[in-house]
C-alpha positions as CSV (number, residue, x, y, z in Angstrom):
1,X,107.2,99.7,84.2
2,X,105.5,98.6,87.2
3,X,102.5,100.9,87.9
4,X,102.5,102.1,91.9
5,X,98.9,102.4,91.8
6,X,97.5,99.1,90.4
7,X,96.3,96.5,93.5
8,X,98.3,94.5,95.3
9,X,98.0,91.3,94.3
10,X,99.3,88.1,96.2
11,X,100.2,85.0,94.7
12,X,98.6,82.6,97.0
13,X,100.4,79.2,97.8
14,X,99.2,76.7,95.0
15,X,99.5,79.5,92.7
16,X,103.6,79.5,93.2
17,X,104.2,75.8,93.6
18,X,104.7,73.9,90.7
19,X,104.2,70.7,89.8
20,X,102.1,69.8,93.1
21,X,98.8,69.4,94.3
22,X,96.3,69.7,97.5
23,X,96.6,66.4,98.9
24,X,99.2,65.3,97.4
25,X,102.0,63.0,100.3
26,X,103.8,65.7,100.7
27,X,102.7,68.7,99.5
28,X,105.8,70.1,98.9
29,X,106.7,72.5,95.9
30,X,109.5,70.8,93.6
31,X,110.6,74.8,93.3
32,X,113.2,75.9,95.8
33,X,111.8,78.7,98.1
34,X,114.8,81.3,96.7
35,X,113.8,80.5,93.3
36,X,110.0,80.6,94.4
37,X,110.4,84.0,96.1
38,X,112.5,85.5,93.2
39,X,110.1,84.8,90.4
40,X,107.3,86.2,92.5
41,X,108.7,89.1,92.9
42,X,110.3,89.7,89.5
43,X,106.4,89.1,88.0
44,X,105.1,91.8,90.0
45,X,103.3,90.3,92.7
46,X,103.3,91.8,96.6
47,X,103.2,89.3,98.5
48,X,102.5,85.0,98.4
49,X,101.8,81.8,100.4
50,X,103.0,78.8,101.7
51,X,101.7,75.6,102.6
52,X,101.8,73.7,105.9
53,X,104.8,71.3,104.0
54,X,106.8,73.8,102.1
55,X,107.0,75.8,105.3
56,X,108.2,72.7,107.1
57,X,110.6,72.2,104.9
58,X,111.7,75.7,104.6
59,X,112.2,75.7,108.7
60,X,113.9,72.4,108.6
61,X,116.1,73.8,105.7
62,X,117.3,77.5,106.0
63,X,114.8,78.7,108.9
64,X,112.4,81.1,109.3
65,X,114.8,83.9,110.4
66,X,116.4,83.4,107.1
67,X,112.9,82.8,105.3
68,X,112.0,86.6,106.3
69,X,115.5,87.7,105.5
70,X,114.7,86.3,102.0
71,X,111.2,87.8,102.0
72,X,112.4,91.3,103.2
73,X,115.5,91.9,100.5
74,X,113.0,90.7,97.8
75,X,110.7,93.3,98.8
76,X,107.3,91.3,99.5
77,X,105.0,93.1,101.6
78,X,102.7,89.9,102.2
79,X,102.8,86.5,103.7
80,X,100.2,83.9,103.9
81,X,100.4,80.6,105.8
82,X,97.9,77.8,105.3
83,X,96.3,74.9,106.1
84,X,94.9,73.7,109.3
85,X,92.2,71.1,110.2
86,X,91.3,68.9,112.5
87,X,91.4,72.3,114.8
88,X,87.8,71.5,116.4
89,X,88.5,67.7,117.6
90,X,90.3,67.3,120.8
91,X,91.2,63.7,120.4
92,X,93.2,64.9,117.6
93,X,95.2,67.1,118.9
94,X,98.2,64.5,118.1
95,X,97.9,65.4,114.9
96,X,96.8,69.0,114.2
97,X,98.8,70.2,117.3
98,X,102.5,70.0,116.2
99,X,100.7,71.4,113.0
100,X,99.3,74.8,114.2
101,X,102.3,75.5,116.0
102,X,104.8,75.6,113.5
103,X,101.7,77.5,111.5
104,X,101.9,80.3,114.4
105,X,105.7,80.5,114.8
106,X,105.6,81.0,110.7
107,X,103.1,83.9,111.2
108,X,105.1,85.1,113.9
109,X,108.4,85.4,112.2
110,X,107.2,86.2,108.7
111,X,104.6,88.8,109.5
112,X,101.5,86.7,108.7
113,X,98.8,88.6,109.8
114,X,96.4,85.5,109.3
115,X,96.9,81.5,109.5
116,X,94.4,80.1,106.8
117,X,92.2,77.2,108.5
118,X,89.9,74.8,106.8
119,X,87.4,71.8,107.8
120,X,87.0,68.5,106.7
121,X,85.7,67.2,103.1
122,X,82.1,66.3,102.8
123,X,78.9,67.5,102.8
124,X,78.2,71.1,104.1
125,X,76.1,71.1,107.7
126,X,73.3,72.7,109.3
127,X,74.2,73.4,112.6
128,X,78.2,74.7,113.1
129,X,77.9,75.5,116.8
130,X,80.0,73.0,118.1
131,X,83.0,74.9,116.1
132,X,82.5,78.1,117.8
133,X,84.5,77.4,121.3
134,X,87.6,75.6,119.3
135,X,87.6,79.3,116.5
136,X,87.8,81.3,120.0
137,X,90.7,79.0,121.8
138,X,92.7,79.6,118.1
139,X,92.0,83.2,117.8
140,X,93.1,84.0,121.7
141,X,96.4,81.4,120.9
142,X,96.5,83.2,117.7
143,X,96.4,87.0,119.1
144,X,99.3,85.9,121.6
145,X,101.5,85.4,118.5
146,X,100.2,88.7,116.9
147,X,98.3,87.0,114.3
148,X,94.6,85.6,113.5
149,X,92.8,82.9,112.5
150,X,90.8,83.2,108.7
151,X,88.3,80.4,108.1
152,X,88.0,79.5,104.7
153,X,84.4,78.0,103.3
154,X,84.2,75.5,100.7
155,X,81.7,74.1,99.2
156,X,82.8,70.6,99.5
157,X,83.8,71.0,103.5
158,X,81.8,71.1,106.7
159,X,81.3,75.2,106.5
160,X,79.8,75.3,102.7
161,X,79.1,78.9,102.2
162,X,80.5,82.1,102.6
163,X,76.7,83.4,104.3
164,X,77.2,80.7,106.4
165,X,80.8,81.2,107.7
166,X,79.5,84.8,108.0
167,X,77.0,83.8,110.5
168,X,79.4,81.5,112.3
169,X,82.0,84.5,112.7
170,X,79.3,86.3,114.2
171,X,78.8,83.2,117.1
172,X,82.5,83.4,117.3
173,X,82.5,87.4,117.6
174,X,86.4,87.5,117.8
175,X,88.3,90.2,116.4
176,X,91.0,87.9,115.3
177,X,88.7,85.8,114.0
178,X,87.7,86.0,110.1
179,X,87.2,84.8,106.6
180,X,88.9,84.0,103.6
181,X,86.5,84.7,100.6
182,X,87.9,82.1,97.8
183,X,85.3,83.7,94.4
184,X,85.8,79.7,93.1
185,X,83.7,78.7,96.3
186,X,81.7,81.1,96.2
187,X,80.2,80.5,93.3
188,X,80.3,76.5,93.1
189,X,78.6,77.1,96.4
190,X,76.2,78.8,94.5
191,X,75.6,82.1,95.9
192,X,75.0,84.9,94.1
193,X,76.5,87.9,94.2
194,X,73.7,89.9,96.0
195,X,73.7,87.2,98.5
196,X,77.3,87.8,98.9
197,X,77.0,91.6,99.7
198,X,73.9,91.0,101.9
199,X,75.8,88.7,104.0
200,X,79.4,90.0,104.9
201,X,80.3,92.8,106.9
202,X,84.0,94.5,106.0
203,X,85.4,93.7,109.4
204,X,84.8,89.9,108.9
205,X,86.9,89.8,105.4
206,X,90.6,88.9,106.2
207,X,91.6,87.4,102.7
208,X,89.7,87.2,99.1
209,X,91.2,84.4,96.7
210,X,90.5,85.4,92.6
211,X,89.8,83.2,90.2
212,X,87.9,81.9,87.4
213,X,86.2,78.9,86.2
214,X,84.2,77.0,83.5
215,X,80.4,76.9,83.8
216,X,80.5,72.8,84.0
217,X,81.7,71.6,87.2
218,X,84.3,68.5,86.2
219,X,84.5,65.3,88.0
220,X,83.6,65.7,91.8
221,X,83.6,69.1,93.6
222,X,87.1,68.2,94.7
223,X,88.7,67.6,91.4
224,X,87.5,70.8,89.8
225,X,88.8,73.0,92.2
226,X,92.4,71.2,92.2
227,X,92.8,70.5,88.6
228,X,90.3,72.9,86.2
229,X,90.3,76.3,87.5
230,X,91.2,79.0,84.7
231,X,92.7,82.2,85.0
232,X,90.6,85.3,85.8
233,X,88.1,86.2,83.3
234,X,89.7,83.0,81.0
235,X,86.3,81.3,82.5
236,X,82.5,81.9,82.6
237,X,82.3,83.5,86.3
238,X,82.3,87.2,86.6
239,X,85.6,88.3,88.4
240,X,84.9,91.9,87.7
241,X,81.8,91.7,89.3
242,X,83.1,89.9,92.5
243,X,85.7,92.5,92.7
244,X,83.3,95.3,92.7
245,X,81.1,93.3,95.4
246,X,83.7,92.8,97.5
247,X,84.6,96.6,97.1
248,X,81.3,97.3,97.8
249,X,81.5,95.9,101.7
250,X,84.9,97.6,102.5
251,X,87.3,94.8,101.4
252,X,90.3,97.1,99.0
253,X,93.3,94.0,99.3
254,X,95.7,93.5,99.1
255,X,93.9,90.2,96.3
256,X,94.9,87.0,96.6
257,X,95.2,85.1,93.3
258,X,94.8,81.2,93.7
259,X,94.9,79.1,90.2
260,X,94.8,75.5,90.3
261,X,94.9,73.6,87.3
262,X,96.7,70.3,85.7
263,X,97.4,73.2,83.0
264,X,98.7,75.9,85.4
265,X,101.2,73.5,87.1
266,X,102.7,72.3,83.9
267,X,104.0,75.3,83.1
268,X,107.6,77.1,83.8
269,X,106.7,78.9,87.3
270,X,107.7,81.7,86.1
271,X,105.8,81.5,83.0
272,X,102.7,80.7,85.5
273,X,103.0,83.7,87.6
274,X,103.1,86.2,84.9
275,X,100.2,84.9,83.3
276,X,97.9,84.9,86.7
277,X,99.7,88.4,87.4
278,X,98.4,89.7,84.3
279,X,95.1,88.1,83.7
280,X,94.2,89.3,87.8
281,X,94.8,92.4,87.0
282,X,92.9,92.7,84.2
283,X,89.6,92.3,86.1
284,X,90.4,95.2,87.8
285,X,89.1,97.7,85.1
286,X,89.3,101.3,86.7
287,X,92.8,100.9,87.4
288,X,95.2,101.7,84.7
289,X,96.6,98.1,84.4
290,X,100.1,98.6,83.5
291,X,102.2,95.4,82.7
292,X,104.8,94.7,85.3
293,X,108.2,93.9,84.3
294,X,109.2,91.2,82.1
């Protein structure tokens, strides 16, 4: 029996996809979407992701219109949409363009009430002024389609930290303008907890990502993140405390749940959803943490 007052969870893109990774030419889920979308909702989640590609594809194939229809008669609450970059450089635009609009008309017709956006791989920097005009021109574009834009921080990416996207949102000082809060990156980014509290403001908080992880980071930044994350509290971080931090600004979900792993995407996705269902909602201790459905 599903319990009505456990926490939304929702099963963010990679966590849904299969046999497919970040990067990977294309990124497109060997899983058809109906078969996606019905074990997703037969393992208890409220809502999930897509990916730039699967939503391409999904458009190309059946449509959006139908997408939502699909989405609707399963009885998700929650869409995500994800990934843009490149946003910030003009002389790009060729390429990120044709990108963030199929991103916005997905958030329009699905209900997405954020598009997920990202900046490039390498070493975190010092001075992010020069991405505050090209956050405001998304958010305003954004708003237009009823949506927002949600920067998410990575250790291995241009915006490194959660404290400092925090600062940048404050530069930005959009409403439709916010962060998702990926635990992984937050603490392979190494900030602590307390730093965490003492730098986020509720309002700022559009998404949170769960996770878990070993204590050894292996291979580059990169490659730990795609292929060794474990299940929450299978790893050494401390999901329950992040949970309680993050309750601790404002931030009540709905909780995204994003597992990458070589070991995750061998798996049945069924079999894979129920057991980052399960193990998510574990870590949430003062909830009485009824199974859902088999």
């Amino acid at each position: 029996m599903t319990n009505p007052h456990a926490p939304e969870l929702v099963a963010s893109c990679w966590t849904s996809a299969g046999a497919v990774a970040p990067l990977q030419v294309p990124e497109t889920s060997p899983v058809s979407i109906s078969d996606r979308i019905e074990a997703i909702a037969s393992t208890g989640w409220s809502g999930f992701g897509l990916a730039h590609d699967d939503l391409a594809a999904a458009r190309s194939t059946l449509g959006f219109p139908a997408l939502r229809s699909l989405i609707d008669d399963a009885g998700l609450r929650h869409v995500e949409v994800e990934l843009l970059s490149d946003w910030w450089d003009k002389s790009l635009s060729h390429r990120w363009r044709p990108q963030f609009d199929l991103l916005l008309e997905a958030a329009e017709t699905l209900g997405a009430k954020f598009i997920k956006v990202g900046t490039t791989i390498g070493e975190p920097l010092d001075d992010l002024d020069f991405l505050v005009d090209p956050l405001r021109r998304l958010s305003a574009e954004a708003a237009l389609r009823g949506t927002r834009i949600a920067l998410e921080p990575m250790p291995f990416s241009m915006v490194g930290s959660v404290p400092a996207a925090a600062d940048l949102m404050r530069n930005v000082d959009m409403p439709g303008c916010g962060l998702v809060v990926d635990y992984w990156h937050v603490f392979r980014a190494g900030t602590s907890l307390d730093e965490l509290s003492g730098s986020l403001e509720a309002h700022q908080i559009f998404g949170v990502e769960l996770n878990d992880a070993d204590a050894d980071i292996r291979g580059s930044l990169f490659e730990d993140t795609r292929d060794n994350r474990r299940l929450c509290g299978q790893g050494d971080q401390d999901v329950e405390g992040f949970i309680q931090t993050l309750k601790s600004i404002g931030f009540n979900g709905p909780w995204g749940v994003e597992i990458l792993s070589e070991e995750h995407r061998a798996l049945p996705v069924r079999e894979a959803l129920r057991a980052a269902h399960e193990t998510a909602l574990a870590c949430f201790p003062e909830e009485p943490a009824l199974r859902s459905e088999k």
